[in-house]
C-alpha positions as CSV (number, residue, x, y, z in Angstrom):
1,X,2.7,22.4,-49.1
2,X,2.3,19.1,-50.2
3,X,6.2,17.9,-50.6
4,X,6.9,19.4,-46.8
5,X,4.4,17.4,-45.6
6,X,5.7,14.9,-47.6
7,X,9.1,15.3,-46.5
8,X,7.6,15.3,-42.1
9,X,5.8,12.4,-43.0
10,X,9.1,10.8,-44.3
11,X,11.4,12.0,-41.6
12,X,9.0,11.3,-38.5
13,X,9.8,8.0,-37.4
14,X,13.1,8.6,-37.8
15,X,12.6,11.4,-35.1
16,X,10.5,8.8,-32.7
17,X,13.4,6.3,-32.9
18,X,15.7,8.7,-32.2
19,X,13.9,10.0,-29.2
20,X,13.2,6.4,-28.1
21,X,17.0,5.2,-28.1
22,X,17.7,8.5,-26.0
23,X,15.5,7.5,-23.4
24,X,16.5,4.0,-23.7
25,X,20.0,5.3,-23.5
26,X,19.9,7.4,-20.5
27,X,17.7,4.8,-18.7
28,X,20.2,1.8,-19.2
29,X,23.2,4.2,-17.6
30,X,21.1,5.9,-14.9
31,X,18.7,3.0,-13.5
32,X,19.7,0.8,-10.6
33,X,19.8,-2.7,-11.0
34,X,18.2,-5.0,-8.8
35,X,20.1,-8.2,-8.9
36,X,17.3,-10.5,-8.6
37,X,13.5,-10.6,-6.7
38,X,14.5,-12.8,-4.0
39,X,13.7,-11.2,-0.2
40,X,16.8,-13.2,1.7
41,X,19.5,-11.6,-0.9
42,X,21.1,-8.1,-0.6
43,X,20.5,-5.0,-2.4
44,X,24.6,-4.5,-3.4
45,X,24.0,-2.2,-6.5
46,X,21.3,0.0,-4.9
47,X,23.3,0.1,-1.9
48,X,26.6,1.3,-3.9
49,X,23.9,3.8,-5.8
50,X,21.5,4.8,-3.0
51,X,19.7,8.1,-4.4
52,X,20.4,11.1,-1.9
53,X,16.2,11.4,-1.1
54,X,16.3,7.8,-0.4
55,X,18.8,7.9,2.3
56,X,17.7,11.2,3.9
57,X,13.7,9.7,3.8
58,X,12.5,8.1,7.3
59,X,9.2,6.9,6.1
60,X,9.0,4.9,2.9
61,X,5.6,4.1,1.1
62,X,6.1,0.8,-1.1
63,X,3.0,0.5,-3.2
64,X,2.8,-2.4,-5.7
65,X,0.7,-2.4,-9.4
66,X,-1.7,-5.2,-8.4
67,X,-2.2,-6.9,-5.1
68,X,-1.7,-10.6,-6.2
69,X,1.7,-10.8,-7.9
70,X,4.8,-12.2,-6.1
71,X,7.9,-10.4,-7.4
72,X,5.9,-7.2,-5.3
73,X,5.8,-8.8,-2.5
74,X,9.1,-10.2,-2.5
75,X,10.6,-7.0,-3.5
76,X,9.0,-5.4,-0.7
77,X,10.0,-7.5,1.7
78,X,13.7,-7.0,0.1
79,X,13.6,-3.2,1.0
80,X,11.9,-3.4,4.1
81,X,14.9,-5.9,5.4
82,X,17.4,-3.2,3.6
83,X,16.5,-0.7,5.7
84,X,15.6,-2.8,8.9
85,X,19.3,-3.9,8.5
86,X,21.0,-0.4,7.1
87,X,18.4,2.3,8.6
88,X,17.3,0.8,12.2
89,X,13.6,1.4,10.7
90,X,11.8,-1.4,12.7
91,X,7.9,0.0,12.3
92,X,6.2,-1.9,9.6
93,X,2.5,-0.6,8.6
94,X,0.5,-2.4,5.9
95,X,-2.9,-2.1,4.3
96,X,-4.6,-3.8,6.8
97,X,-6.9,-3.5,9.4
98,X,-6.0,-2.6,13.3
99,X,-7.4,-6.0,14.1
100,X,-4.5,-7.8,13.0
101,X,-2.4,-6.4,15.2
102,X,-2.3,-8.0,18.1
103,X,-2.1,-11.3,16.9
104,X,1.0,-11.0,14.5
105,X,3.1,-8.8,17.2
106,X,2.4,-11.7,19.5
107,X,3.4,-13.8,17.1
108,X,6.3,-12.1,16.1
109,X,7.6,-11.0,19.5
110,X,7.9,-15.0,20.1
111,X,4.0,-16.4,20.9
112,X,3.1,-19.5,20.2
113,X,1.6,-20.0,16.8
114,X,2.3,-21.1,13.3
115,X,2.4,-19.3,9.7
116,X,-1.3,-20.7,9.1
117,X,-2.5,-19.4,12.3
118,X,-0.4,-16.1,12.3
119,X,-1.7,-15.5,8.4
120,X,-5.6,-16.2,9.8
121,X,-4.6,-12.6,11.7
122,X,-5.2,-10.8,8.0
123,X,-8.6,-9.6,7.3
124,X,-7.2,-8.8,3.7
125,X,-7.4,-12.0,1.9
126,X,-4.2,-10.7,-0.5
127,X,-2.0,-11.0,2.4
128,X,-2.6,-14.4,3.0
129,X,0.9,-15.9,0.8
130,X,3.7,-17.5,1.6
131,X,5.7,-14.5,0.5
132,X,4.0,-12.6,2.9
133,X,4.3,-14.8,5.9
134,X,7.9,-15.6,5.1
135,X,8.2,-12.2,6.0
136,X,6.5,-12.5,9.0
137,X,9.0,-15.1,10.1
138,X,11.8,-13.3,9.1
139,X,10.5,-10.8,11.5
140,X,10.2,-13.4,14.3
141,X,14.0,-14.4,14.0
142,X,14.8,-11.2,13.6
143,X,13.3,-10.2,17.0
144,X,14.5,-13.1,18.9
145,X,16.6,-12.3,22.0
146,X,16.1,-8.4,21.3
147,X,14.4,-6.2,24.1
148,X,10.5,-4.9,23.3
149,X,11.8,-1.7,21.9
150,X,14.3,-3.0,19.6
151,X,12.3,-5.5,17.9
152,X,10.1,-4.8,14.7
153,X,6.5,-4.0,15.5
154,X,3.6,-4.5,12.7
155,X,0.5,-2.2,12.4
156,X,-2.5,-2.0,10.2
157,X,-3.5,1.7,8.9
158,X,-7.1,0.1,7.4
159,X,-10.6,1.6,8.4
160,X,-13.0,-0.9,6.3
161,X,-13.1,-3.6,8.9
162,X,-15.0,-3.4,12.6
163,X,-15.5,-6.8,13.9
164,X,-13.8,-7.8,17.2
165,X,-12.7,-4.3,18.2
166,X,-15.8,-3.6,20.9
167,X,-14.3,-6.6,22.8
168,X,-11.4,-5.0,24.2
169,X,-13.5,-2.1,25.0
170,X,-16.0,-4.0,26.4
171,X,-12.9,-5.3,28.6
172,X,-11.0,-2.0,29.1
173,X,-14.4,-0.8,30.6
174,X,-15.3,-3.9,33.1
175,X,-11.3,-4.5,34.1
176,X,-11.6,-0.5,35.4
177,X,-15.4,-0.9,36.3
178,X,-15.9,2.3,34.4
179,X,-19.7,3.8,34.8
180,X,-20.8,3.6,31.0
181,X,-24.7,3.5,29.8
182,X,-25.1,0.1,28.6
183,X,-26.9,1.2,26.1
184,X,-23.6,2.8,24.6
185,X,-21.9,-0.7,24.8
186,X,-24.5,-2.0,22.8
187,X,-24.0,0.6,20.0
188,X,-20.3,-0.3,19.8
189,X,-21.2,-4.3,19.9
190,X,-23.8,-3.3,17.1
191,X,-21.1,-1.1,15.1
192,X,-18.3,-3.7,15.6
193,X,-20.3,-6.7,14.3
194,X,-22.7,-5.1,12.0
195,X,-20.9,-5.1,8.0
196,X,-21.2,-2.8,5.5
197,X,-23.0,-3.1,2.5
198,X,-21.9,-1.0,-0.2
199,X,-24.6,-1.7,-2.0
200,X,-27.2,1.3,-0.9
201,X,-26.5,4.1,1.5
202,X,-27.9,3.4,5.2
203,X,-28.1,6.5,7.5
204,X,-28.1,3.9,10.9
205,X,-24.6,4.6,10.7
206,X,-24.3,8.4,10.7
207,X,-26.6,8.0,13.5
208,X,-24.5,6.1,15.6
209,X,-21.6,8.1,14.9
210,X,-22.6,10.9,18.2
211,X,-23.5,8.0,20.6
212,X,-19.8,6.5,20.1
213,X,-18.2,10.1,20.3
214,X,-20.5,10.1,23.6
215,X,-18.9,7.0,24.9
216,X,-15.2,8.2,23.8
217,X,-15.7,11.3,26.3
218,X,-17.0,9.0,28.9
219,X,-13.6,6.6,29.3
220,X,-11.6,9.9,28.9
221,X,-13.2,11.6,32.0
222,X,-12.7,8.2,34.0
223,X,-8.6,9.4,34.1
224,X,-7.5,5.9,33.9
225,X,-4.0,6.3,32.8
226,X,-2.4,2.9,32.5
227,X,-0.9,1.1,30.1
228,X,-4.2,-0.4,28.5
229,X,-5.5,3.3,28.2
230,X,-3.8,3.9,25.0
231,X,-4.9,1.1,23.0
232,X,-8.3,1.5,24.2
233,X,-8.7,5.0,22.9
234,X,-6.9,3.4,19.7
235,X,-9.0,0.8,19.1
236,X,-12.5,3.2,19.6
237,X,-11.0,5.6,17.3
238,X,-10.6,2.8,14.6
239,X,-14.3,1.8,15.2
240,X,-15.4,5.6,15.1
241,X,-13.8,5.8,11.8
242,X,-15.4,2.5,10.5
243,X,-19.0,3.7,11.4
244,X,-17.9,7.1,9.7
245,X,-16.5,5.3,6.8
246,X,-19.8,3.1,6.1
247,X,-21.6,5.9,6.8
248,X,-20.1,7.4,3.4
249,X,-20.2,4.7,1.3
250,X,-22.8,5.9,-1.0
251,X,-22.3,9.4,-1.1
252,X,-21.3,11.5,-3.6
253,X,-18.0,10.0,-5.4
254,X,-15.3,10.5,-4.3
255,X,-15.7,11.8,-1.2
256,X,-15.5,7.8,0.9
257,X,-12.2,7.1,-1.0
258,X,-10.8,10.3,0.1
259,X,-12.0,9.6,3.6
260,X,-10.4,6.2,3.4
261,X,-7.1,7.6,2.9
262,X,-7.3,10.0,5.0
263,X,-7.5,8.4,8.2
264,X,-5.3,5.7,7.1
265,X,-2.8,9.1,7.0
266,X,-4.0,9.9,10.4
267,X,-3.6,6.1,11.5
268,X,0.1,6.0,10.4
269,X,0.8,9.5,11.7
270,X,-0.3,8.8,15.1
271,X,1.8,5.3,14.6
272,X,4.8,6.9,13.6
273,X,4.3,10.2,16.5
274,X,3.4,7.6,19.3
275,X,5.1,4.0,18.7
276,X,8.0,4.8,16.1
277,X,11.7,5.3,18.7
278,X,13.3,7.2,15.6
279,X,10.1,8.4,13.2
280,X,11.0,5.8,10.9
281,X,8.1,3.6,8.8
282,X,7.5,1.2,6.0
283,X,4.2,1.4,4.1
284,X,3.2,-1.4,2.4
285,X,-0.4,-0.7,0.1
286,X,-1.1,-0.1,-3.7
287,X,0.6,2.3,-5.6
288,X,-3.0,4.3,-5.7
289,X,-2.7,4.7,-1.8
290,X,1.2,5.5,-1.3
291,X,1.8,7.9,-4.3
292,X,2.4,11.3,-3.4
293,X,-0.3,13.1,-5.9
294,X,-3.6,11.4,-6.2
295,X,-5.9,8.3,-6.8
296,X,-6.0,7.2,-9.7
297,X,-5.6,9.3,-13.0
298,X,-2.9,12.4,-13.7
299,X,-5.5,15.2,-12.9
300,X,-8.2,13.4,-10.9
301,X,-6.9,15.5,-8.0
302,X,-8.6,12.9,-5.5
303,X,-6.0,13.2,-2.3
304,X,-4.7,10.1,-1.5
305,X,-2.6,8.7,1.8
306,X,0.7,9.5,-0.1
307,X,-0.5,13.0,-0.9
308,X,-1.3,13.8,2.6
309,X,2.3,12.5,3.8
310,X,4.4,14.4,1.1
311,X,2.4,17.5,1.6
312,X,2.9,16.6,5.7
313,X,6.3,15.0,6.1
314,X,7.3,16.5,3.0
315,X,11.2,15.2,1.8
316,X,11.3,12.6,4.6
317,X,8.4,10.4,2.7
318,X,9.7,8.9,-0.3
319,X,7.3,7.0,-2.3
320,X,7.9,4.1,-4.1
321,X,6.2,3.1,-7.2
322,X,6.0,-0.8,-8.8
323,X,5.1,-1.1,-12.7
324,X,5.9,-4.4,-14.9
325,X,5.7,-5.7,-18.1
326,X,4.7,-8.8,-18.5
327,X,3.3,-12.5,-17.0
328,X,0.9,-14.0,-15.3
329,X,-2.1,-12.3,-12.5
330,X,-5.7,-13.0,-11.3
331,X,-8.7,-11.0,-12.4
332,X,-11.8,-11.8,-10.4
333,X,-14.6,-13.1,-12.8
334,X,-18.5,-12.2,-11.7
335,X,-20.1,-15.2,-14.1
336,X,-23.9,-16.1,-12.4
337,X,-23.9,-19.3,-14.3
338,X,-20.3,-20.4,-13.3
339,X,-20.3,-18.7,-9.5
340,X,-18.0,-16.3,-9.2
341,X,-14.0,-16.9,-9.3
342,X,-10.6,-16.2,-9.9
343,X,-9.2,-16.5,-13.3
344,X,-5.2,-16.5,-14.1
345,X,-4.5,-14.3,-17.2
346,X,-1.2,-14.4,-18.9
347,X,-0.1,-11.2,-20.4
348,X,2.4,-11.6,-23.1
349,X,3.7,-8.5,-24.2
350,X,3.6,-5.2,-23.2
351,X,0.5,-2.7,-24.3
352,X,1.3,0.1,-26.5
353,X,1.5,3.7,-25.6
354,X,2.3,2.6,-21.5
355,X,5.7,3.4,-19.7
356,X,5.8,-0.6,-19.6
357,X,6.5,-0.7,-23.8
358,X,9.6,1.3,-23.7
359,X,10.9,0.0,-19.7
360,X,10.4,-3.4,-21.1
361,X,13.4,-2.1,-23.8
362,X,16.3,-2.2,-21.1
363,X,18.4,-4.9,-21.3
364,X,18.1,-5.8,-16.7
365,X,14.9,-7.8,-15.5
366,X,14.3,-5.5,-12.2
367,X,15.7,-2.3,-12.2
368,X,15.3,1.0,-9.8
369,X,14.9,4.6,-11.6
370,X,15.7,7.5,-9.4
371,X,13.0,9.7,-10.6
372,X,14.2,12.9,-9.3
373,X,17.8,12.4,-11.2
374,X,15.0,11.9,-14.4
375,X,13.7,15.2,-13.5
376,X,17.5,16.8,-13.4
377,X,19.0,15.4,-16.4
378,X,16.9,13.3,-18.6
379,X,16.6,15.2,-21.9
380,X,13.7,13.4,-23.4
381,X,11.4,13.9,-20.4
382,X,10.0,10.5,-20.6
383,X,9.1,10.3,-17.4
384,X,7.5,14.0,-16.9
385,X,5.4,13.4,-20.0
386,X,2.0,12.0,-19.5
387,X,1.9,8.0,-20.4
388,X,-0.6,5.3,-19.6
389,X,-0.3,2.2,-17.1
390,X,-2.3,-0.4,-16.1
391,X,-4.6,0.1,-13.0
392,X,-5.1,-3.0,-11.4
393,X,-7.0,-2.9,-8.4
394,X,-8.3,-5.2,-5.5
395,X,-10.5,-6.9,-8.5
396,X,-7.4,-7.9,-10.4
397,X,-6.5,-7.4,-14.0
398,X,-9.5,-6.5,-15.9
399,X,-9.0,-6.9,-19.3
400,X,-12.3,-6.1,-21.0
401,X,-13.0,-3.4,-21.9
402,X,-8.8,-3.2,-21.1
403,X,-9.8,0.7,-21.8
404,X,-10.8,0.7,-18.3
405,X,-8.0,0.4,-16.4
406,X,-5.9,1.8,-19.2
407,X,-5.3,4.6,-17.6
408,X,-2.6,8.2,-17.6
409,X,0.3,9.1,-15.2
410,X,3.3,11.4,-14.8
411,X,5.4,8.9,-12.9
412,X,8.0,12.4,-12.1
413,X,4.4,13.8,-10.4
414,X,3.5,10.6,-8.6
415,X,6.4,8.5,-7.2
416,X,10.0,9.7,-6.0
417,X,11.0,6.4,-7.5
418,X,9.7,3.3,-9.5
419,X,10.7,-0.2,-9.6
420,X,10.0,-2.1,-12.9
421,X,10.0,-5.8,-13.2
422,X,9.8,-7.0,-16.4
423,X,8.0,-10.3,-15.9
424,X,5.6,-10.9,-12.6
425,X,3.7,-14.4,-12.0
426,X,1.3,-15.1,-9.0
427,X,1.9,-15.4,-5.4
428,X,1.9,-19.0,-3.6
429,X,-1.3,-19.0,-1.7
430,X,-0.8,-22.5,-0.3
431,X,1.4,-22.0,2.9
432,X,2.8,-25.8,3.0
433,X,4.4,-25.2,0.0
């Protein structure tokens, strides 16, 4: 007994390494390359090697591993200008609130404005880069000299945010001289201003919820039909949602993150039903919100936006995962003493036991696996077998305990594809740069 285990001690590593070049094998023939992170240069390789889901998808969820790195962003962008160019997609929904809308199509469509005060439009302070805006402007050249319905529009899919939304109510309603209980008006003043504080539950919110159903029914019964009826009904269903939202905030886990997602699902399927000419959309959010199985861990079974579009659109979403190995990222420090602030970590080599040890092995800085061609042919099964990956979230990296966002996937379950980048550094915040 002794001398066979003797012997499997021996000869174990020498199975490991074997195992480990096989995958490293079959993922330096079968990835894509992607020649470089630059958003103005094309995607030749990927283009010569476009995965048969890929092509047949119309709406494409692009998540990213944290919110504050530039190669995501600029990759992004990259795709979403691919298939602007190759795939006449032109609708363009991000993480963001409904709020931000009207400024950036204005914007982009040819208003006056600058990148400063187009970026001002976020209410999602991770959005406010140069990457991000260069985007924006690329949009704006893009739709120059193009008719309304051939230009690239941009929506936000977000429920967290209320302010400013009872104002074009408030004018929807006086423009039409609707008959509407002031007292109503108030309520969606009071629910558009007020904030939430997810600190302790407050039932004011559930309580308001009725009154703004009340006044929904009240502007649908006036059988105004013109062309600012619409957005009207859009915007009160984003503020009915908010007060719903903050009306969950402290209940029983995780029953507000699934609501979250949820009507972000219903946001971008009445975007893509009602204002996309072809059904064709680009998601742009975390990998926790666009991956077609669940938040968080493998097993936490806590449906997520991507979940609700795979099991809805089914093979025509195609969801796009982002993991990396190395560089520099923010973490958000709480420190009373200090005030609180943003730290840059530099991570210098990849943790053990993650996908990111053995991806960082391939010999091409940003490549493309087609996970569903891993499914079909790769013998080891390294990416069908449980693994970990960092989970960095709107808090940044997190590094003590690092246990905590340490945490398991099965990237075959959760993304029809990944992008890995081997070294990521921060975003350029200051826009005169």
């Amino acid at each position: 007994m002794k001398k066979t285990l003797s012997i499997f001690i021996f000869i174990l590593p020498f199975l490991m390494n074997s195992q480990n070049k096989e995958t490293i094998d079959w993922i330096t023939n079968n990835s894509i390359e992607i020649e470089n992170a630059n958003p103005n240069s094309e995607l030749k390789h990927f283009e010569n090697n476009t995965p048969i889901k890929f092509a047949n998808a119309k709406i494409f969820g692009f998540g990213e591993a944290s919110h504050n790195t530039k190669e995501f962003f600029d990759l992004k962008a990259k795709f979403f200008k691919h298939l602007v160019k190759n795939e006449g997609l032109k609708t363009f929904i991000m993480e963001e609130s409904y709020q931000a809308e009207s400024g950036i199509n204005e914007w982009i469509s040819g208003g006056k404005g600058d990148i400063k005060t187009i970026a001002n439009n976020f209410n999602i302070g991770f959005w406010y880069t140069k990457e991000i805006v260069n985007l924006l402007q690329w949009m704006r050249n893009y739709n120059l000299n193009k008719a309304k319905e051939n230009q690239i529009r941009f929506y936000g899919m977000d429920i967290q945010i209320g302010k400013n939304i009872s104002q074009e109510i408030r004018e929807f309603v006086n423009t039409h001289k609707i008959t509407i209980d002031e007292k109503l008006l108030m309520i969606v003043d009071n629910c558009s201003t007020k904030s939430i504080d997810y600190s302790k539950s407050d039932i004011w919110w559930k309580i308001q919820i009725p009154k703004l159903n009340k006044l929904k029914k009240q502007i649908l019964n006036s059988q105004i039909k013109d062309e600012d009826y619409n957005p009207v009904i859009r915007s009160l269903d984003y503020l009915i949602s908010y007060t719903q939202y903050a009306s969950k905030v402290k209940t029983k886990y995780p029953e507000n993150t699934e609501f979250r997602d949820l009507k972000m699902f219903e946001n971008v399927k009445w975007i893509v039903e009602n204002e996309s000419k072809n059904g064709k959309a680009f998601i742009w959010a975390h990998n926790e919100h666009i991956n077609k199985k669940e938040m968080y861990y493998t097993g936490s079974d806590i449906i997520n936006l991507g979940r609700h579009l795979k099991d809805y659109y089914k093979d025509n979403y195609y969801s796009v995962g982002f993991d990396f190995g190395i560089g520099e990222i923010n973490g958000f420090i709480i420190d009373k003493k200090k005030g609180n602030h943003w730290k840059t970590y530099d991570i210098e080599k990849p943790f053990k036991r993650t996908y990111a040890k053995t991806l960082m092995s391939i010999n091409k800085d940003i490549y493309f696996i087609d996970l569903q061609k891993a499914i079909e042919n790769d013998s080891s099964k390294f990416f069908s077998k449980k693994n970990k990956h960092l989970l960095i979230a709107g808090g940044g990296y997190q590094p003590k305990p690092l246990h905590k966002i340490m945490i398991s996937k099965i990237y075959t379950e959760t993304y029809d594809g990944l992008i890995f980048v081997k070294e990521i550094s921060r975003p350029e915040y200051n826009l005169d740069k």
